[in-house]
Structures are given as C-alpha cells and as structure tokens.
C-alpha positions as CSV (number, residue, x, y, z in Angstrom):
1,X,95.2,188.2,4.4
2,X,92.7,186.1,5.7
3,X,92.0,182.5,5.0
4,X,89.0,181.7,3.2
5,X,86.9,179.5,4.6
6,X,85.7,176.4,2.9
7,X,84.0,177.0,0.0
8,X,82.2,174.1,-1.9
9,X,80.6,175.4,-4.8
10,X,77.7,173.5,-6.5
11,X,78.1,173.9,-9.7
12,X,75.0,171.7,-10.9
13,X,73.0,173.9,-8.7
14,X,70.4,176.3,-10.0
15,X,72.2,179.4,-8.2
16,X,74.7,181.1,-9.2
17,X,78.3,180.5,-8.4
18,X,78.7,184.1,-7.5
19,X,75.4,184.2,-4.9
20,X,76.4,180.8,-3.6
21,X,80.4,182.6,-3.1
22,X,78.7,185.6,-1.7
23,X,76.6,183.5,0.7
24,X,79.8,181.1,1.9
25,X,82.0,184.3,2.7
26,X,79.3,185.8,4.3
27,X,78.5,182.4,6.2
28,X,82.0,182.4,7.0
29,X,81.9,185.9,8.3
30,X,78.7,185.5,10.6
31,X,80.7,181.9,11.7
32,X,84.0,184.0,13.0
33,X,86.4,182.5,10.3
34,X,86.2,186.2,9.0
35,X,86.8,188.8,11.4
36,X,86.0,192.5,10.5
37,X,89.4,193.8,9.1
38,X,90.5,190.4,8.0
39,X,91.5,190.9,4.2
40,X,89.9,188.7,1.9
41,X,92.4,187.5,-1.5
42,X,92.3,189.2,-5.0
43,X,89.3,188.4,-7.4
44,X,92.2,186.7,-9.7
45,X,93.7,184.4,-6.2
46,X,90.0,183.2,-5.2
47,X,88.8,182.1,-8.6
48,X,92.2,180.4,-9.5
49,X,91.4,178.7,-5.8
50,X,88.4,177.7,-6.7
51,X,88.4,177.2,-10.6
52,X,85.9,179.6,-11.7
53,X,86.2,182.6,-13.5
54,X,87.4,186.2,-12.2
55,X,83.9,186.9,-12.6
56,X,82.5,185.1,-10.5
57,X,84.7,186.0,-7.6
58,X,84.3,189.8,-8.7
59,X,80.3,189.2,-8.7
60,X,80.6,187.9,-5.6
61,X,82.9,190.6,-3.9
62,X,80.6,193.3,-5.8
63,X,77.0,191.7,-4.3
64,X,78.7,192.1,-0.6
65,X,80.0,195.4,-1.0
66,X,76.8,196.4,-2.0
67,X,75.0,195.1,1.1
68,X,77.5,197.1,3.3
69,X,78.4,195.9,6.7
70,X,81.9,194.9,7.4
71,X,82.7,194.1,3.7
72,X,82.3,198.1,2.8
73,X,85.0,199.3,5.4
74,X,87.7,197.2,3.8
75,X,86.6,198.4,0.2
76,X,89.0,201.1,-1.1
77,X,87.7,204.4,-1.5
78,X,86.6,206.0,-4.9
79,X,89.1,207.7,-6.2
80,X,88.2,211.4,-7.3
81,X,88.7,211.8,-10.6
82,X,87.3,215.9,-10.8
83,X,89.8,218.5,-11.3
C-alpha cells in the first residue's frame, strides 16, 4: 500500500473536505508520491488518519474514480450480478 501523501485539510474552508482530499491525492499523484499501481488505504484507514468521516474519504475516492485515469485501473471490477 502506498503512503499517502500529506494531506492538510482545511476544514474552515468553503470546499469541501472530500474535493479538497480528491485534489491532495491527485496533487500527490501528478507530484510522483503516487505511482500508477500504488494502492491507496481503505476509506475506513484514511478517514481515521485524518479524522473525518468514512464519507468523506469514500466521496473522495468516488470523485477520482469517476474522472478515470490511473485511479480507474486499480478500482475493482463490477461484479455481475445476472444469472
């Protein structure tokens, strides 16, 4: 798994804590401290890391999974649930 790069959180800011997550991993991503196939901690491990809620680190993991790129190869496939 790969460490997370700083993350300071502003929580007096207007933003949201999951955009401004969602921008600091993908800051971190464009900087090199996350490398395509690095494996980013569990929704529950980040916000206990950084004392928010599981939804705010599931936000944030959601918004970049949505915007592709190297954060959509590590995502686990749908499972098929058709029979």
């Amino acid at each position: 798994m790969a460490a997370v790069p700083a993350v300071v959180l502003d929580r007096t800011s207007r933003t949201p804590l999951s955009v401004q997550l969602a921008d600091a991993l993908r800051a971190g991503a464009a900087g090199g401290a996350l490398r395509p196939g690095d494996r980013l901690p569990s929704t529950r491990e980040l916000a206990t890391a950084l004392a928010v809620s599981r939804t705010v680190t599931a936000a944030a993991y959601d918004q970049l999974l949505a915007e592709g790129g190297p954060w959509a190869a590590a995502a686990p496939a749908p499972s098929s649930s058709a029979r």
